[in-house]
N, C-alpha and C positions, 0 to 999 in steps of 0.2 A: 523891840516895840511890841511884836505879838508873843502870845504865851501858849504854847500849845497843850492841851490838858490832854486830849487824846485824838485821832486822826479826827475825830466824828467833831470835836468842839476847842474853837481856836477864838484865843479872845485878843481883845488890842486896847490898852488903857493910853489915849491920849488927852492932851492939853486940855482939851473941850469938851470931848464924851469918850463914851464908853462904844467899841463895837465890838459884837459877837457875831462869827462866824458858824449857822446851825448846821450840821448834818457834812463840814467840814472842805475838802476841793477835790477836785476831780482830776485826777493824777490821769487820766483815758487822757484826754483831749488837751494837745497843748496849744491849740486857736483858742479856745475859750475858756473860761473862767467864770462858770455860774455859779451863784455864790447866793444863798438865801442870811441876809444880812436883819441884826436886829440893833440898830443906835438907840443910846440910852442917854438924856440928857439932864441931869441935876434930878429933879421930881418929879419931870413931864412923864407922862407914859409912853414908853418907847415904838419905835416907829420901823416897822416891819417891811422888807420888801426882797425881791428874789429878779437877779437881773443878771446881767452879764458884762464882768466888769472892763471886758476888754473893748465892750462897745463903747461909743465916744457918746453918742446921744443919751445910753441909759444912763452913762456916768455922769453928763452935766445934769441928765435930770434928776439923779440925785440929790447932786450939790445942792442944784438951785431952791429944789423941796425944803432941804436942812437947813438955809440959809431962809427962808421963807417962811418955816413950822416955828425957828426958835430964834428966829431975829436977829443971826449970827451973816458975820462977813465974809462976806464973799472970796476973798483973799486967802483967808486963815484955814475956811474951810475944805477950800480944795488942794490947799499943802497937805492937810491931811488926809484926805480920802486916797490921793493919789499918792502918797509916801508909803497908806498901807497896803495899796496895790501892788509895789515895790517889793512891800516885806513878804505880801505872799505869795509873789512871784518868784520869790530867792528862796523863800521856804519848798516849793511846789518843783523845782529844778533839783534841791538838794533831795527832797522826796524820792524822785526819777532816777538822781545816778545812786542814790544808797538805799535800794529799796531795804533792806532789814540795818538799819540807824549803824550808828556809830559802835563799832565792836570796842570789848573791856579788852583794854593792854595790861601786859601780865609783866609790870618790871621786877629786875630781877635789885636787890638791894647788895653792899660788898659783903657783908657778914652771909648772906644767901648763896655769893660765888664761891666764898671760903667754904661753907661748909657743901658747894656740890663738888670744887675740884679735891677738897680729902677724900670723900664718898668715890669718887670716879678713880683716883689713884691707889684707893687699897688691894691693895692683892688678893682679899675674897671676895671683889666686885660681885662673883655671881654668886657665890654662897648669901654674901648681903643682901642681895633681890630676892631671893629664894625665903628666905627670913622674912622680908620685908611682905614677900606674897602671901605667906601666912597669916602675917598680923594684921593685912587689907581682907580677910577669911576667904581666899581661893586655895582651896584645901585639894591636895592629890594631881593637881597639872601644876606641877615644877616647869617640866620640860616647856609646854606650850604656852604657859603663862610666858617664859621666859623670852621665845620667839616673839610672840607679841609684845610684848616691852623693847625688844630691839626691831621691832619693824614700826611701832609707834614712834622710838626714838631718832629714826630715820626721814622723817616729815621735813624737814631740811635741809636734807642731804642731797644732793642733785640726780640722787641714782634712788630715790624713796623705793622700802619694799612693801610689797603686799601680800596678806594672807586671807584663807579663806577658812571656816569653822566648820567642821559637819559634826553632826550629832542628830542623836532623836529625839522627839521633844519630849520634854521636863529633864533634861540632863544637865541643863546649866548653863547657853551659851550666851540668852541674853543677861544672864547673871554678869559673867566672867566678863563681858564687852563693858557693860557698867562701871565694874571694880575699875577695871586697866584704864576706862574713860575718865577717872578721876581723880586719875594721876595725870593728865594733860592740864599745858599752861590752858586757861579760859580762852584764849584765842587762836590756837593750834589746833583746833579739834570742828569737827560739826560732826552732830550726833543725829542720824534719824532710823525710826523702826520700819520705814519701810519706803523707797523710790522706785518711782513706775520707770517701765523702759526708755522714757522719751524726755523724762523730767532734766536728766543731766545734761542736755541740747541748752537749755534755758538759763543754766546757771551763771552767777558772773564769776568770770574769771578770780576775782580775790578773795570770792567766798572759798575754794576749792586750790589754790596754790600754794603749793608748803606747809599742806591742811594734812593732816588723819581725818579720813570719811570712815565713820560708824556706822554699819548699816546694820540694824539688828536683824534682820530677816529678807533673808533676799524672795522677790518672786517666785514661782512656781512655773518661771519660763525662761530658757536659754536665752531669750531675745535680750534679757535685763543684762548680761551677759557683756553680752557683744560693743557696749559704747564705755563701757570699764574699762577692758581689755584693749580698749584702743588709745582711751585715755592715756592710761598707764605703761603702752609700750610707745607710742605716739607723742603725747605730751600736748594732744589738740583732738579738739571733737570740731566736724564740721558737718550742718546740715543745712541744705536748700530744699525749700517747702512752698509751696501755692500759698499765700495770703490777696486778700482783701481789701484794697484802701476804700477812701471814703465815700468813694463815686459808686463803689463793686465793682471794680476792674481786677481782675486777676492781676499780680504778677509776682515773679518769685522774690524770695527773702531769705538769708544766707545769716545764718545763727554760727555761731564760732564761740569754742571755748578755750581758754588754751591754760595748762593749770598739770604742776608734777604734784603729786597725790600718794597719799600711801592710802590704800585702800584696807580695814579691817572689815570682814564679814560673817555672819554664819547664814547656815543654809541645813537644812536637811538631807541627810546621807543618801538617804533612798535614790536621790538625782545623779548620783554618781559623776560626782563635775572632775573628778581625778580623770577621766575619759575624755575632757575637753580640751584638755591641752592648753591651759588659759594659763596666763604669765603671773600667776599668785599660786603662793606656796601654801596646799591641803593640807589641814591639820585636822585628825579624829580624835575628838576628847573623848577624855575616861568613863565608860560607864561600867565599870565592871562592880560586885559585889562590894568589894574591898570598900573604893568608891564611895560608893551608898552610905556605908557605915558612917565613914570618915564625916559625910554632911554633913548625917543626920546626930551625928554626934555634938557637932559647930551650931548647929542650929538649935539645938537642947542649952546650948551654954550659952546663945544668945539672948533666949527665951527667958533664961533663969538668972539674965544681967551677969553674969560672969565673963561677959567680954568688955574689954573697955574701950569705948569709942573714942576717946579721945585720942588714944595713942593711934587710931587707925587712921583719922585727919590728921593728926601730924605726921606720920607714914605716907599717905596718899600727897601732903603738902613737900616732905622732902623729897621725893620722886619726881615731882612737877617743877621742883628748882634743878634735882639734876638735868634730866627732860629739856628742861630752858637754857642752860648752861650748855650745851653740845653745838657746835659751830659747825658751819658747813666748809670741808675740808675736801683737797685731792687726793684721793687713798688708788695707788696702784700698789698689784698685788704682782710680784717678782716670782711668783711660785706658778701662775697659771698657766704657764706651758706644760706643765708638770702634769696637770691633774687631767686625769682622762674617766669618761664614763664606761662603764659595761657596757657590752651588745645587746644586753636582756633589754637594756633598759628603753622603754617606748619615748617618742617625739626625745631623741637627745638633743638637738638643736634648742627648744627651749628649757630644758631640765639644764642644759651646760650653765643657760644663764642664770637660769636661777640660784646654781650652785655657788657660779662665781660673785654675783649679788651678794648674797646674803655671806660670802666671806668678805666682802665688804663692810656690809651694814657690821658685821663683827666687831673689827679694826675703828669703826668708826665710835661704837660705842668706848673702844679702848684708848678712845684719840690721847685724853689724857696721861699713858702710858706710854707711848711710839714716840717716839725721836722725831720732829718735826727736819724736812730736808730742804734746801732750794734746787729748782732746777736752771741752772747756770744758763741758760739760753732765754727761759723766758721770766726768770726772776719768779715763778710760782712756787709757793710750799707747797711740800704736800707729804705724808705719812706711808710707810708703808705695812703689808701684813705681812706677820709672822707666824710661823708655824705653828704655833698655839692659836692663833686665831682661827687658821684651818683645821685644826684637831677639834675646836669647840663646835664650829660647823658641823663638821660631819658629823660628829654625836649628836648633834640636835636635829639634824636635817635628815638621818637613814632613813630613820621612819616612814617618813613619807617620802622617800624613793623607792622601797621596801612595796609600800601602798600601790605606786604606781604600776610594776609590772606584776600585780595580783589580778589575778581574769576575774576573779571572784568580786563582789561586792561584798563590803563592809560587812553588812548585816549575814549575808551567808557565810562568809568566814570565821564568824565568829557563833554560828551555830554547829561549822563543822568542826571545829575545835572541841566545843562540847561533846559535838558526838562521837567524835575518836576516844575525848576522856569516859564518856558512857560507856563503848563499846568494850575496851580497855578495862573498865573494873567490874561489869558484868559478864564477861570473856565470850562474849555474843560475837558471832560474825553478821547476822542477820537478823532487820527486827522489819516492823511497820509503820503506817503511821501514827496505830492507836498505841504503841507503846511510848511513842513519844510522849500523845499527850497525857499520860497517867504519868509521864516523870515530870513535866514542864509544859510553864503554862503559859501556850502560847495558841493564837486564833488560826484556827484550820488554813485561813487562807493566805496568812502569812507562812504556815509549816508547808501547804501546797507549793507556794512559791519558791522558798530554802528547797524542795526536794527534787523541783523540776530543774532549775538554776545549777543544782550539784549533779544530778541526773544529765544535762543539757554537756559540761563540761568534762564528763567521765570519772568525778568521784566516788559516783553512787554508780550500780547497776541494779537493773530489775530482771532477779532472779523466778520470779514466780506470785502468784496470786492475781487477784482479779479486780481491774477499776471498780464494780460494781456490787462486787460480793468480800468485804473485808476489806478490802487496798489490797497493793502493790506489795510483796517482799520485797525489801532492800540489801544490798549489799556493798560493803565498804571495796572499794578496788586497791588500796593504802596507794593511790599515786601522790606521787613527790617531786612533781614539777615543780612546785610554787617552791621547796623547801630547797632544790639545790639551786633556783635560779638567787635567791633570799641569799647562799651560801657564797654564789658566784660576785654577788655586787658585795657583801661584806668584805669577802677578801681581795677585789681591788680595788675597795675604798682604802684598806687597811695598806696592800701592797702603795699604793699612791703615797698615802701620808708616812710610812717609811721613807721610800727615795724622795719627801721633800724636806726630812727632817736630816738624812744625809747629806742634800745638798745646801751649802750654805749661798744666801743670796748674792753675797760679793763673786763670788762664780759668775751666778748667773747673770749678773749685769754683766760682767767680763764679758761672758758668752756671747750675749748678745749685743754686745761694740763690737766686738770681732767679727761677728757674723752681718754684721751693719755694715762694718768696713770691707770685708771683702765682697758685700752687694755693692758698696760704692765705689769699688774697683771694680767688677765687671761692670757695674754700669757706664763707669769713665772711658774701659774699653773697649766696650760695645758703642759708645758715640765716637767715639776719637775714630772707629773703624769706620760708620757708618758715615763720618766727615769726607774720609779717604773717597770713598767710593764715590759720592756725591757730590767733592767737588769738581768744579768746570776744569775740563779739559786745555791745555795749554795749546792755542794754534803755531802750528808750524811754519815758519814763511819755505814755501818750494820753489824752488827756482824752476822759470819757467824755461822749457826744451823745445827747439822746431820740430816738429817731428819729420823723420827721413821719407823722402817720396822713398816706395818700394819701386818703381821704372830706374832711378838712380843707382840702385844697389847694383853690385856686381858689374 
């Protein structure tokens, strides 16, 4: 009955006339319904008025007005009035429970299935992506594009992962969040460039479950932080807060989210969030020379129409049918007793997890490939991973294990690297900090910062010169902490994924029945003893004895 044009203007073509609804309803307040209404009847000039329709008095004096103005029945007319009360009553409810309207479903068609499970089953699955990242132009992050496509592709998976982006600006990451964003089904995704700390209290639950959250820029505060992280290990945000009813009476009110997420993000390196220990896996994109080239190369052949966009929509459209195709599945991983982290390594507690995640999300992109199982007790399939799924982990993942037990920040690591290659082909022991900037051109107060930070950790020493007259002479100390701890986690990643690639999984499930059954046999006789001991005592019947006067004896 009503047509709704846009919130602000809502019309109603019935039997008799014409109503418009100006300036639209008022979704605050569900007692009332003021409504600034304009009836429109054949030639007459229409009849203007702003009431409240849930009142019983304003509503018959309407009626009676209409039925008064234009000679109409009394009958006819307040079926009407009050049928479209009805209608924006049911309009004004569904407003309330969906406040952003009806979301696009992204079906998948059988010719769409066919060609994502060929795609998903060929053997250079990731060589294909890799290809395929190219012709979407994310030029030079193979690796990380890749991570994110299998943490995107995870949005389903009952174990979703999440990642986090650093870099410094103009390097590309709201570019790369874009690209990767449109390869998601239309309904698998929300995209925003920026949520304040408190926004995600508020959200409804099915905007955010089973979703990829896009966040192109995180704040420039831990706090934003903190209800992610709980999200995502939790799987519920719960907040109680002081509100206001209608009288102004305090009283508290209890916001609840509850929603599994894979979170993608970037953020700015300088905040060094690898130190916070948060359940998303750090990833530092490329900015190195090379890099640069490579763009700025992509984006000359964009400029000059030598790319063809068409092939990049069909690209970006066959990833969003694979993407759609991947089923939420049981994947346990038979190897994870096996895998152990270094000592270097900081918070192993949650780095374990993350490790083991993400050989999950693996397996899961490979569901296609894995031998589907049942489990005889509770009639569940479910898939398991293979050693190859763990090899591909770890190659993708060192990186940023590597990241995590560097003392250094980002940005200074990668100016000390420079300056060892400096030192090294001008056969300097010692320089300043104006020789720096006559080689590279970088702002005092950021070289300040690199020299204190490398000075602060014992890379650098200061051999002589004066804060005030020249600078500080510097000098390299060649420490190699960071390079043999680097040395210690490669070689027991490497020793790890050897004894799992010697041990075969039939083993290990072996193993562990055995080691099942013989807990179920001390456990049997540990109760079976503890029965002994506890149960009731048998009474004895005694027979009862006079006892002997001692005057009688002898």
């Amino acid at each position: 009955m009503i047509k709704v044009h846009n919130p602000h203007f809502i019309t109603a073509q019935t039997s008799i006339f014409t109503i418009d609804v100006l300036g639209g309803v008022d979704l605050q307040q569900m007692e009332r319904m003021i409504c600034t209404l304009r009836v429109t009847y054949q030639d007459y000039p229409p009849m203007r008025s702003t009431l409240d329709l849930y009142n019983d008095n304003q509503t018959d004096k309407l009626i009676r007005t209409l039925c008064d103005k234009w000679e109409l029945k009394l009958v006819e007319v307040s079926k009407i009035v009050h049928g479209f009360i009805c209608e924006l009553e049911n309009y004004k409810l569904e407003r309330l429970q969906y406040p952003k309207g009806k979301e696009n479903t992204f079906e998948l068609s059988q010719n769409d299935l066919n060609t994502a499970k060929k795609y998903l089953t060929d053997k250079n699955l990731i060589e294909n992506l890799k290809t395929d990242f190219h012709q979407l132009g994310i030029m030079g992050e193979d690796e990380n594009a890749l991570i994110l496509f299998l943490a995107m592709a995870s949005h389903k998976y009952e174990n979703p992962f999440s990642v986090l982006c650093l870099a410094k600006s103009g390097i590309g990451k709201s570019y790369l969040l874009q690209k990767l964003s449109s390869c998601m089904p239309s309904n698998a995704y929300s995209f925003h460039t920026q949520i304040s700390e408190n926004a995600l209290y508020y959200f409804d639950s099915s905007q955010l479950d089973q979703k990829a959250l896009f966040i192109e820029d995180l704040e420039w505060t831990h706090q934003m932080l903190t209800p992610l992280a709980t999200l995502q290990t939790q799987g519920k945000l719960t907040k109680t807060r002081a509100t206001k009813n209608k009288d102004g009476m305090l009283h508290s009110t209890t916001f609840e989210v509850q929603a599994r997420l894979c979170l993608i993000a970037s953020a700015y390196y300088e905040k060094n969030y690898e130190r916070l220990s948060l359940p998303f896996l750090v990833l530092h994109l490329n900015h190195s020379q090379n890099q640069d080239i490579e763009i700025m190369d992509y984006q000359r052949k964009t400029s000059a129409g030598l790319i063809d966009k068409t092939a990049i929509i069909e690209t970006a459209d066959r990833l969003k049918t694979v993407i759609a195709s991947l089923k939420n599945i049981t994947i346990i991983n038979p190897y994870a007793t096996l895998i152990e982290l270094p000592n270097d390594i900081p918070h192993p507690r949650k780095t374990l997890v993350l490790l083991l995640d993400f050989i999950e999300v693996v397996t899961y992109l490979f569901q296609q490939q894995r031998t589907q199982n049942v489990n005889e007790k509770t009639g569940e399939i479910y898939i398991e991973s293979t050693p190859e799924d763990i090899e591909l982990a770890f190659s993708l993942i060192t990186h940023s294990l590597l990241r995590k037990v560097d003392e250094l920040s980002t940005s200074a690591r990668g100016f000390y690297n420079w300056l060892n290659s400096y030192l090294d082909e001008s056969k300097r022991t010692q320089f300043t900090a104006l020789d720096i900037r006559t080689l590279k051109q970088i702002h005092p107060r950021t070289l300040n910062r690199y020299l204190q930070e490398l000075t602060l950790f014992n890379y650098l020493q200061i051999v002589g010169g004066n804060k005030y007259r020249g600078g500080f002479i510097y000098k390299s100390t060649d420490l190699k902490n960071a390079l043999s701890t680097q040395n210690n986690i490669e070689t027991s990643l490497k020793n790890t994924l050897e004894a799992i690639k010697e041990m075969p999984a039939e083993a290990l499930r072996s193993k562990s029945v055995s080691q099942k059954a013989v807990s179920n046999s001390q456990t049997q006789a540990t109760t079976t003893k503890n029965s002994r001991t506890t149960q009731k005592p048998k009474f004895l019947k005694v027979k009862k004895t006079t006892p002997k006067n001692p005057r009688n004896q002898g």
